[in-house]
N, C-alpha and C positions, 0 to 999 in steps of 0.2 A: 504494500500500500504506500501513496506517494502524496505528499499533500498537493500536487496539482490536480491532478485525476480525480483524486476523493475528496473534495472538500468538506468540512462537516459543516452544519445550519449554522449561517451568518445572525449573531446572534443582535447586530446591528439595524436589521430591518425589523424588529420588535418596539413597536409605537407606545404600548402598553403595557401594565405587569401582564396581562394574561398572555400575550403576544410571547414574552418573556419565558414565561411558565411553560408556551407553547413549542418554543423554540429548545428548551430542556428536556421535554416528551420526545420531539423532532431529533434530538441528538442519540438520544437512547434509542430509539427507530435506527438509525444511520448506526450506530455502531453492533449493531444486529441481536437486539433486544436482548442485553443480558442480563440475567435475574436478579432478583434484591439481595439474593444470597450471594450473590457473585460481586454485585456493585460491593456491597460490607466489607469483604475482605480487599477488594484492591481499595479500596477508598482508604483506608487503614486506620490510625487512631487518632484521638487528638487527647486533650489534659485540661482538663474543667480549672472555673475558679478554685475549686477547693482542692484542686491536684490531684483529682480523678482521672485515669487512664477510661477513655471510653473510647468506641467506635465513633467515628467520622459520619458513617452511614448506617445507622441502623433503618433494619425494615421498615418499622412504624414511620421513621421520621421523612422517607423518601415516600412514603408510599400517599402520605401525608402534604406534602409540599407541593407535587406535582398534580393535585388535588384542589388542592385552594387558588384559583386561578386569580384572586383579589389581592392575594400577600406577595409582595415581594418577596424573594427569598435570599435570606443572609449571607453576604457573604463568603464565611467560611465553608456553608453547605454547597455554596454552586462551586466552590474549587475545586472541593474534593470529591464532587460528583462529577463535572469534566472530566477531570484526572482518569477518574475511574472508568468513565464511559472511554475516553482517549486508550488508555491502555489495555482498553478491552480487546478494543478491532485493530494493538498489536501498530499503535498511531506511532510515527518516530517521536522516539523522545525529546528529542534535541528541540522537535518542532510545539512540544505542548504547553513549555512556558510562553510561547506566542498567542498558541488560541486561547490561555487563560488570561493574557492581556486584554484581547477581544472582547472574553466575557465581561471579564474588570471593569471597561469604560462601557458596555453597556448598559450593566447595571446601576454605574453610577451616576448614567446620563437618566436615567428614569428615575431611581432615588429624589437626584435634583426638582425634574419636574413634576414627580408626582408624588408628593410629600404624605408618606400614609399617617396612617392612625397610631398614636401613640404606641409604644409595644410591639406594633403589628409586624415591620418588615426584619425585625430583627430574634422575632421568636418562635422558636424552634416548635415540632409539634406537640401540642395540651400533652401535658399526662393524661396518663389514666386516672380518672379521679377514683378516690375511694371509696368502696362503693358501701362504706358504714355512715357515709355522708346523705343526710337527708336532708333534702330541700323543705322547708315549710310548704305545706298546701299540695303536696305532692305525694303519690303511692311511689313508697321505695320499690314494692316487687316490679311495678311499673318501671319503672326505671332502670334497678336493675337487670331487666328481663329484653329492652332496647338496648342497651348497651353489648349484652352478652348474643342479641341478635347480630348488631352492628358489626362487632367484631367478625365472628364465625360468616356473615355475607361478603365483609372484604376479604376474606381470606379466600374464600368459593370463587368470588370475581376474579380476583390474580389468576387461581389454577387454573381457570378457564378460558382466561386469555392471556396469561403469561405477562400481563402489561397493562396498558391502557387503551390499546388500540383495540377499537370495535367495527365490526361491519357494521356498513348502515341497515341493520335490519328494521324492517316497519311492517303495518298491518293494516288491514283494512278488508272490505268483504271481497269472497274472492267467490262470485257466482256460479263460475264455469266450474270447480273443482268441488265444489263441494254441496251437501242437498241444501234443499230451498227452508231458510230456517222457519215459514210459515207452516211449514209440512213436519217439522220436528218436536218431537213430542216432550216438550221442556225447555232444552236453550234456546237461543234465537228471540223469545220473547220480546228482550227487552230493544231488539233493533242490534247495527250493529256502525261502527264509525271508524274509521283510519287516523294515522298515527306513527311514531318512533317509537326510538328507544328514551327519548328525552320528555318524551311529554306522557309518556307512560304514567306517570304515578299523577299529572293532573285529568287525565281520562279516567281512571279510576277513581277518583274524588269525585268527579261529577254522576257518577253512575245513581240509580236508584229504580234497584233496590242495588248493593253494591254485591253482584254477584257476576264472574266472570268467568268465562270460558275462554280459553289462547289453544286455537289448534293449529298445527303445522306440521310440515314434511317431517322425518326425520334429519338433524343437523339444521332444521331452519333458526333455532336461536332460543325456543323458548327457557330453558333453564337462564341463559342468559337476562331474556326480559326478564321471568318472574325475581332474580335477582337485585336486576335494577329497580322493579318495582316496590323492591322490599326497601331500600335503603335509600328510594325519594319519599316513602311512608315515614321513613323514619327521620328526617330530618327537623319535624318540630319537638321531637323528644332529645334529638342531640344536641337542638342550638338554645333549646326551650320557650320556642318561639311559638307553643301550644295554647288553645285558646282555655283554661281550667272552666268554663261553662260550658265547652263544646268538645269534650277529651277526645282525642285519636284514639284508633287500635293499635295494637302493636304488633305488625303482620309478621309472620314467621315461616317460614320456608320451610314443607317437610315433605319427607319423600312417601309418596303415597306405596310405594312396595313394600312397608312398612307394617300398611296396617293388614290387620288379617279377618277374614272373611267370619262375619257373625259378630265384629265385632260393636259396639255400640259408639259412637262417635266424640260425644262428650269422653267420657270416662278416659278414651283412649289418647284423646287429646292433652287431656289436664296429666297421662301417663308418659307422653313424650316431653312434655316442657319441664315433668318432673326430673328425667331423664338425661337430655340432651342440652336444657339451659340452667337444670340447679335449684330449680324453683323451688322450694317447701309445698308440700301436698296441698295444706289448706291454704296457702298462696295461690298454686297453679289453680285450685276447681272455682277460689272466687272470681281472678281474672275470668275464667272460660263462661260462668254462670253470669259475670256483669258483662257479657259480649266487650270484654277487652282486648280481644286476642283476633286476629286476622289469619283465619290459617289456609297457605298458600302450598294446597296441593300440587307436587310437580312431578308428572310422571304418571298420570293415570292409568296412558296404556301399558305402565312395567307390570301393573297386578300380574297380568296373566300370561301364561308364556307363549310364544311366537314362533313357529306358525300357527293358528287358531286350529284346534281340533271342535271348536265350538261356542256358542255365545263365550262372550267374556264374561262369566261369573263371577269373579271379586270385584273387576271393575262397575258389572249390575252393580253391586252388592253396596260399594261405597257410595255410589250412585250414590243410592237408595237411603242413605243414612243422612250423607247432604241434603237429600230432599227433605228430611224432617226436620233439620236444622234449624229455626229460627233465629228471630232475633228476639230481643227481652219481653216484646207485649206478647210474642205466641202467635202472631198474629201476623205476622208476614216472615219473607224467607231470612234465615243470617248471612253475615257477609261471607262470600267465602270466593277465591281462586283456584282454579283447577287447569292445568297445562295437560294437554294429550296430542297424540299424532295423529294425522289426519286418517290413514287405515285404520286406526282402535277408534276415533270416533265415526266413521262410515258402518263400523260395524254395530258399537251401540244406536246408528241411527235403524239400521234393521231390526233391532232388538226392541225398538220402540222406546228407548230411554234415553234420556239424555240431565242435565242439571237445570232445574227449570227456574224461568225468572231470570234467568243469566243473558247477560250479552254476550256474545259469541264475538270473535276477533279471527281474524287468519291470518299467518303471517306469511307475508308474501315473498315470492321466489326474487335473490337479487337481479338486476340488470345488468347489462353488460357493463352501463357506463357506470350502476355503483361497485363492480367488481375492479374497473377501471381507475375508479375514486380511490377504493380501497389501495389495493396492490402501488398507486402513483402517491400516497401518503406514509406504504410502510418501506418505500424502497422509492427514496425521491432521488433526484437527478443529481448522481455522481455514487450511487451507492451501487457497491458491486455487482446487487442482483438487476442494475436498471436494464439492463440487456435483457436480458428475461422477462421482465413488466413490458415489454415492448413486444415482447414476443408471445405473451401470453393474451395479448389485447388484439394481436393480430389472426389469434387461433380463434378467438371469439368473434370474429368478421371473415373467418375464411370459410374454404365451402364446407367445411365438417363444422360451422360456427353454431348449428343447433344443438350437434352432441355436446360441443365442450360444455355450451353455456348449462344445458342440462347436467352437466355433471360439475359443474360450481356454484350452482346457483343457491347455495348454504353457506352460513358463516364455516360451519364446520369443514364444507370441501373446498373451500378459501383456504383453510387453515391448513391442512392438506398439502396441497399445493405449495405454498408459501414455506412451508416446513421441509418439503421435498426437494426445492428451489435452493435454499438457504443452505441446505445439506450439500449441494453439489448437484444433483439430480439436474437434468437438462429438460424442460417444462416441453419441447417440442416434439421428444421421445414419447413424455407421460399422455401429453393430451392428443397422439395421435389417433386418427380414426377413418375409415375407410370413409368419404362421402358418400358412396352407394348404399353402404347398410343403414339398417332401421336405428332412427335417434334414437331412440330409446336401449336398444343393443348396444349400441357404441358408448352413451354415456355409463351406462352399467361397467362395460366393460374397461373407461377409462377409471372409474369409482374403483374398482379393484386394484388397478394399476396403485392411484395414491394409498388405497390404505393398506397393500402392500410394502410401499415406500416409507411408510412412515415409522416404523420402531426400526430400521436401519439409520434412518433422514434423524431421527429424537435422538439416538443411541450419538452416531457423529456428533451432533450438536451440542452435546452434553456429556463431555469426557469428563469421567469418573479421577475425583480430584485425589481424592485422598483411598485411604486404605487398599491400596495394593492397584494391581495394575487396570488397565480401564476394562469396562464391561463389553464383548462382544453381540454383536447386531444375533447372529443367530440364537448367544445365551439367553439374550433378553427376551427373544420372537418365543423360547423355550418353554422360559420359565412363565412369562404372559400366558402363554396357550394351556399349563396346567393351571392358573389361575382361572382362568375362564372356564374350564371344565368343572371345577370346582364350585363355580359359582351355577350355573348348570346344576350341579345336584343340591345344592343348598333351596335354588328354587323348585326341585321336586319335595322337600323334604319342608319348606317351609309353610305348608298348610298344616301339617301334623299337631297332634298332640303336644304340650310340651316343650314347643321351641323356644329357644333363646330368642332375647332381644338381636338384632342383628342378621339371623340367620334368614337371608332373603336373596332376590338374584343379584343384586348388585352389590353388596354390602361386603369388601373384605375386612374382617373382623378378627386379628392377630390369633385371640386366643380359640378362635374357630376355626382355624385354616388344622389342626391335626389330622383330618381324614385324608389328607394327600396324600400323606405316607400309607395308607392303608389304613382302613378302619379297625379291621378285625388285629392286625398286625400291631396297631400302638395300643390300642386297650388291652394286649395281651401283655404287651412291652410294660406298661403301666403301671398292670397288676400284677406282674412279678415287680416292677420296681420299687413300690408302695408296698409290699410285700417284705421285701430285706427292710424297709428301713424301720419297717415297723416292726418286726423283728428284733433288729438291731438296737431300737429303741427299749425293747423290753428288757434286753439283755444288758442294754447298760442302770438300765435301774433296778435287776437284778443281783449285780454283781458290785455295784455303788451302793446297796443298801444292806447286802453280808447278812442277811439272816438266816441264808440256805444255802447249805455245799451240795455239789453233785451228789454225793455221797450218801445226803440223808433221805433222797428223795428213793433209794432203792428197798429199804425196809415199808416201804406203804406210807399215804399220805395221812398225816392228822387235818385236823378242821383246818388253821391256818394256813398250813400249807395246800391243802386243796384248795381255800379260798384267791390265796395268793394265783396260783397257775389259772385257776377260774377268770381271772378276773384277767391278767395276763393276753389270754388267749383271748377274750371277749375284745379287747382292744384292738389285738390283732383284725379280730373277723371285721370287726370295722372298718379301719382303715384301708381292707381290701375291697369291702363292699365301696368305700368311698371312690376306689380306683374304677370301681365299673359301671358311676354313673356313667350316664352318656352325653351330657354337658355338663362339665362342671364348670360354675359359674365364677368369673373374676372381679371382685370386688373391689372398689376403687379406694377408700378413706379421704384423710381431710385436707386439700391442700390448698396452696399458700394462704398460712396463717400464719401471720406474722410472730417473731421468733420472741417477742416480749411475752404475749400470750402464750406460748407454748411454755415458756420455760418458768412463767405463773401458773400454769396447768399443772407442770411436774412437781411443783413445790407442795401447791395447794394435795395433792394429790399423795406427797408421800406423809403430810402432815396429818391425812386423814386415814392413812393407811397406819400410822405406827401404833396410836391404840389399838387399833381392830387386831394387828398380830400380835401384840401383847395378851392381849382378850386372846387369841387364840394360842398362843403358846401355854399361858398356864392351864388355858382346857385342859390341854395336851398332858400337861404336867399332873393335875386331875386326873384323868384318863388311865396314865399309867401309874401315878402312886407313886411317883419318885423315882421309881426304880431305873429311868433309865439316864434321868439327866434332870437337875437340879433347878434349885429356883431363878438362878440367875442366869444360867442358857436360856429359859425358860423365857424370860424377859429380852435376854440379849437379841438370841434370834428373833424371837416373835417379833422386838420392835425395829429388826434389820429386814425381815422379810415384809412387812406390811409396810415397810414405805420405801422397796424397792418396785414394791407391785405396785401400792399406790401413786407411786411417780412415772411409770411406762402408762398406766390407766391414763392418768393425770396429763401427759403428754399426746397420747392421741387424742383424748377427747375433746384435747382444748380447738377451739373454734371461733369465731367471729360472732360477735352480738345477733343472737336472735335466731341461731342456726339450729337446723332443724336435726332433730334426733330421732332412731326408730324406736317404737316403743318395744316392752319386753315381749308382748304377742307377735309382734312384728319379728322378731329377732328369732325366737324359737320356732316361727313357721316359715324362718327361711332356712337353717341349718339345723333342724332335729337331730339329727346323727352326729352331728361333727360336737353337739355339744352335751349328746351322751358319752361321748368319748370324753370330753374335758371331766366329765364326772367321774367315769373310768378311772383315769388319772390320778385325779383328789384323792379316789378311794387307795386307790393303790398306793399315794405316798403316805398317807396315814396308818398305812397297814401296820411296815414295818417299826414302830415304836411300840406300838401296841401287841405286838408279838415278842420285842425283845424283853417286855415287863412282866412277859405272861400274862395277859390279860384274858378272863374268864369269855366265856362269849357272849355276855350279857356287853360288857366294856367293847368288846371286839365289833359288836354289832352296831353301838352306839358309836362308834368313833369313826366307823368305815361310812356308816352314813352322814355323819356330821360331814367330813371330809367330802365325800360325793356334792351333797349339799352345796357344799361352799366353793367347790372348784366347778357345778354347773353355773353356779351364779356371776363368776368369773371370766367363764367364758361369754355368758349372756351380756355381760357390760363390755367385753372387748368387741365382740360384734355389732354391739347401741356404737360405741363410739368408734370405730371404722368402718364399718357399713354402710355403701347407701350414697346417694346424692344429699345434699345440702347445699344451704345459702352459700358459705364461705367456698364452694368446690369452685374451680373455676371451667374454663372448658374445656373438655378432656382431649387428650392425642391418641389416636389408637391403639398405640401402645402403654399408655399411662398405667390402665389399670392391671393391665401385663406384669406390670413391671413393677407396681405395688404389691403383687400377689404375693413371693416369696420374701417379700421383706414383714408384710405383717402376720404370713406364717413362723417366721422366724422370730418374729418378736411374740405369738402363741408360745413355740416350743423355750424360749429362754427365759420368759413369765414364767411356766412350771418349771425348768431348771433349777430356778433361784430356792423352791418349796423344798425339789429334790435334795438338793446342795445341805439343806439345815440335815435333811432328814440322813442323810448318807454321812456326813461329817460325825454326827453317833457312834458309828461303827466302824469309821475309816480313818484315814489320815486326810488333809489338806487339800494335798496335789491328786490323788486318787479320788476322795472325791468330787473337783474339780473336773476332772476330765470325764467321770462316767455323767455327773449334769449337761456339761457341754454338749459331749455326744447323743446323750439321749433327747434333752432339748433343742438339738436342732433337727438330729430325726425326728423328732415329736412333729415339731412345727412343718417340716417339709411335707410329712406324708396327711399329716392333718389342714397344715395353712395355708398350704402352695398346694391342690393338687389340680386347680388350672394352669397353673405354670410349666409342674412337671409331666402334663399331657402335653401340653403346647410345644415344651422341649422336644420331648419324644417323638413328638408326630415330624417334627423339623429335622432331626435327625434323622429319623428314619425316611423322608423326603428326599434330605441331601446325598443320602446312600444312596436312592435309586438314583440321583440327577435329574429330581423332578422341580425341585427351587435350591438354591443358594444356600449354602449353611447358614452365612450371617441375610438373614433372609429381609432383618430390619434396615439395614443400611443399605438392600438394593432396593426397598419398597420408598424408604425417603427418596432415592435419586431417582426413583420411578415419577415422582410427586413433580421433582426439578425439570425434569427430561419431557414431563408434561405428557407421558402416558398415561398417567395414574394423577388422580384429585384426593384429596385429604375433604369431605364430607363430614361434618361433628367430629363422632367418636368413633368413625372408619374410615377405609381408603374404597375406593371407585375406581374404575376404568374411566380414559377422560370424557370419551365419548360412549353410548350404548352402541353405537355403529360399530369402533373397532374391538368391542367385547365380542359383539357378535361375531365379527370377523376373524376375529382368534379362537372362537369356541369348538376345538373340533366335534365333526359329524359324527353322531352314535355309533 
């Protein structure tokens, strides 16, 4: 690259800040759109007033500025975003302290003239406010529930277009294509009007009743719209520019493959915001019963799967549950949005159903001149691809100019194309097509060609930075295709009984991908693994607790010793039973809570824990009569044990004001077993004390259940206080609760450790019994705390043995996300498009 040849956007023709703002878009365009993750690191760091080491470019702050076409921006920000764009497209160096001069006086020629608002051209982007902050005259779950929308739609927005640039998709009635909405039995009612992507969210404001249908091709745009519709909704809740007599909804994006058939609509609703945005129960059902909530179905036609063996019955079925929807008098329809393609809505039109009361919208196929628009915006004149946008405008007016256009006429086969293009690919190869044959052949045919190009065209374009060498075009096409097959059986299996949240066609879900490996193969693997260590387990608190030699077990068992192996082996059966659920669920716990509260949690917590093991040591001491250990262990342990426990309590549970808790019915009807097992446990470390006093069986039977007792209620409170969604969670990563899982099993198994430890230190030495707690508390907790983690392991493993995905399977699923195959969705990953799912999915 030569700075004659390439020149980057003259940032000198910029009249205005927005011009400005525009000409920064324009650059990043030109140096061939490179991610926020990629700008962050070349941008590199800079040293705050208070001698803070930060980044130059953080996400938020770029994602931010390029945003506000009203602010000037500072700057320090535009330096080190040149820079970064400059050294992206590999600009000479020698040459960029020139174009930053460029920048320099233009900036500072618009500063001059257009003197902003106090604060404004020099202030970087808002924090995140606190969201323990409530405004007077304002619903905090309101607020909070916009914000945490806000967030998780920009993030959707980026994956989807990798940028800022958009096709100009719009809509309007499209007669020819589709039935006559007086003949349709529901939507259509309310008339229908044209439009963008800009005026999107004032077309839906004027609606009434506010009920909308968006139909369109496959790849014509709609996730895109209902996205931007979500977050021009949302901008009187973000600037607070809301009328408090006339409160907005707060519209929410949710994927209708989601929900499952018979289900009831409310209920299931107030069950995803609980879910997916954190909301507290009786938050999410008031928001849904005071129609506060806008919920923006997208993906109608995903219910059911494709090719139709017959009506669409979930898609009826949701229908059908929207139709009773109201709004607050009962008495007319509620607000609701619903995206579907044009084949799943032709068919619900034969089925006679449709969303009634609703305007219907189409989104219409692009032009050649906005595809012209496009492609002469993402690649302007001196950008390497410009030979090719010449070329591609010229395929679109030659004699094959019906097929191409048919086969670009989507933001999605834009994207395509432009991605194929940017790779190297030569656009005159892709879009070739016989003029003789049928358009419709040919553009099919060239539609194959790009989404064939494209995980080789994503793969190039996005060399794997770090951890080991980059990823090859055919590993990725590989490991995609057993992904798709995968998702293929999840949506056979997802009307079933039983199913996890997640388990649907599009939804990869970390700790649900184990049947790759083989179903029957990793639950075999599982329950022998869950098997040793529960085992394992037994035997280190067998041998840490020295009340029985091999030796004496061969003359015949007495009561205690029966009881003891009794109780042993019942652990055992468990833990194995626990290996052969068939989802075992990953629970997420409490995160970011600020580290003041946490460490007032653990105090408060072990404060209230040192009497109660006091109270329970000299039970104990009671119990046995003295005989095994005196009044002052008695005390010592007891009040080392209850406010070691009470301080790990004390620490998860602590939380943010107002955060919502499960109750103890809640708690025992989501893990029965797991917290028969903690009872298990109890029993079993109270045993040995009580055996080495000789206790009668009257003492034996009192103490074994006092202990049972008191280690289910232990378990009961660690599950209240890790369990579950609440206020203070924030939004989850796919992996988050993954990756929670073996740590608050681990922090189960070293909670009884610390009991074990008193109870083994009796009969042992220091170090001995140190290590058989160790050991047994952390088998404890794997086989009991983590036993979604250690399926997911398993299954992964046993994947990577066949070469059906990647060992490190999470750092090729984030660069999937980069690479713009795969989307990051709430609290799982997607394919970017349903087109190239399907196109990866092999044939049965």
């Amino acid at each position: 690259m030569t700075a004659d040849d390439l020149r980057p956007p003259d940032p000198a023709e910029a009249g205005t800040t927005a011009d400005f703002v525009g000409s920064l878009v324009r650059l990043k365009r030109w140096a061939g759109e490179p991610s926020l993750s990629r700008l962050r690191s070349l941008g590199g760091q800079t040293v705050t007033a208070d001698r803070t080491t930060v980044d130059a470019l953080p996400k938020s702050t770029v994602s931010h500025v390029l945003r506000q076409t009203g602010k000037l921006p500072r700057w320090d920000f535009v330096k080190a975003y040149v820079t970064a764009c400059l050294r992206y497209c590999d600009y000479p160096a020698e040459l960029i302290p020139g174009e930053l001069e460029r920048w320099r006086v233009a900036r500072t020629a618009l500063a001059e003239s257009e003197p902003a608002e106090p604060g404004t051209a020099e202030t970087p982007a808002p924090p995140v406010e606190d969201e323990t902050v409530h405004r007077p005259g304002r619903d905090h779950a309101i607020e909070l529930l916009a914000r945490r929308v806000a967030r998780e739609e920009d993030r959707a927005r980026k994956g989807m277009l990798g940028g800022y640039s958009m096709a100009p998709v719009s809509f309007g009635p499209d007669a020819d294509s589709m039935p006559d909405a007086d003949s349709m039995p529901g939507d259509g009612a309310a008339g229908e009007a044209g439009g963008d992507l800009h005026s999107i969210g004032g077309f839906f404001s004027g609606l009434r009743p506010q009920r909308l249908l968006v139909v369109g091709e496959s790849g014509a745009g709609k996730t895109v719209l209902a996205i931007e519709l979500v977050l021009q909704l949302l901008g009187p809740f973000l600037t607070g520019d809301g009328n408090p007599a006339d409160p907005p909804m707060v519209p929410v994006r949710l994927n209708a493959a989601r929900w499952t058939l018979g289900s009831p609509f409310e209920p299931w609703l107030v069950e995803q915001l609980r879910r997916d945005y954190g909301l507290a129960a009786a938050d999410a059902l008031r928001l849904v019963r005071a129609r506060r909530v806008l919920p923006v179905m997208d993906g109608l036609d995903e219910l059911d799967p494709e090719p139709s063996t017959g009506p669409p019955r979930r898609a009826i079925g949701l229908l059908t549950e929207l139709n009773r929807y109201s709004d607050l008098s009962g008495r007319r329809p509620g607000p609701v949005v619903v995206t579907c393609r044009a084949g799943r809505h032709a068919e619900l039109f034969e089925a006679r159903i449709g969303l009634e009361d609703a305007t219907r919208i189409h989104l219409h196929d692009l032009t050649a001149e906005q595809i012209g628009s496009y492609l002469g915006a993402r690649w302007p004149d001196g950008h390497p691809c410009g030979a090719h946008r010449d070329g591609i405008r010229a395929a679109l007016s030659g004699p094959s100019g019906t097929a191409v256009h048919m086969a670009l006429a989507t933001p999605w086969r834009l994207l395509l194309i432009a991605t194929a293009t940017e790779s190297g690919a030569r656009p005159a190869e892709l879009l070739d097509a016989d003029p003789e044959s049928d358009p419709r052949e040919a553009a099919a045919l060239i539609a194959r060609r790009l989404l064939g190009m494209y995980v080789p065209a994503a793969t190039r374009l996005t060399p794997r930075a770090a951890h080991g060498t980059p990823y090859q075009p055919e590993q990725v096409r590989s490991w995609l295709v057993h992904l798709a097959a995968h998702l293929r059986r999840q949506a056979a299996q997802s009307s079933g009984a039983g199913c996890p949240p997640g388990l649907t066609a599009i939804d990869i879900v970390p700790h649900l991908l184990w049947p790759i490996g083989g179903r029957r193969l990793v639950r075999a693997l599982h329950f022998l693994a869950c098997l040793v260590l529960a085992v394992t387990a037994m035997l280190a608190f067998w041998t840490g607790s020295a009340v029985d030699a091999p030796g004496d077990l061969r003359d015949g068992l007495d009561f205690g010793e029966g009881l003891t192996l009794a109780l042993m082996a019942g652990w055992v059966g468990l833990a194995a039973g626990l290996a052969l659920s068939p989802w075992p669920a990953a629970t997420g716990g409490r995160a970011n809570v600020p580290r003041g509260r946490r460490v007032t949690g653990g105090l408060l917590g072990a404060l209230a824990g040192l009497p109660v093991g006091v109270l329970g040591g000299l039970t104990g001491l009671a119990l046995t009569g003295g005989g095994v250990f005196g009044p002052g262990f008695a005390v010592a342990a007891g009040a080392a044990g209850g406010a070691v426990l009470g301080a790990v309590i004390g620490l998860t549970a602590a939380g943010r004001r107002g955060a919502e808790h499960m109750t103890v019915a809640e708690a025992v009807r989501a893990e029965p077993v797991t917290l028969l097992g903690f009872g298990l446990c109890g029993a079993l470390t109270g045993l040995p004390p009580l055996r080495l006093a000789g206790a009668g069986p009257v003492p034996l039977a009192l103490g074994v259940t006092g202990a049972f007792a008191l280690a289910l209620a232990l378990g009961i409170l660690f599950k209240i206080t890790t369990g579950g969604w609440n206020k203070d969670a924030e939004l989850a990563h796919p992996r988050e609760a993954l990756h929670r899982n073996p740590a608050i099993g681990t922090a189960f198994g070293l909670t009884g450790g610390v009991a074990a430890f008193l109870v083994f230190v009796m009969n042992r030495n220091v170090v001995e019994s140190l290590a058989c707690a160790l050991v047994g508390g952390v088998t404890f907790g794997l086989a009991f705390g983590a036993v979604a983690w250690s399926r997911a392991m398993i299954g992964l493993i046993a994947a990577a043995a066949r070469g059906l995905l990647p060992l490190r399977l999470w750092i090729f699923l984030d660069w999937a996300c980069e690479a713009r195959l795969l989307r990051v969705s709430g609290a799982t990953y997607q394919f970017r498009h349903r087109e190239l799912q399907d196109y990866l999915t092999p044939p049965d």
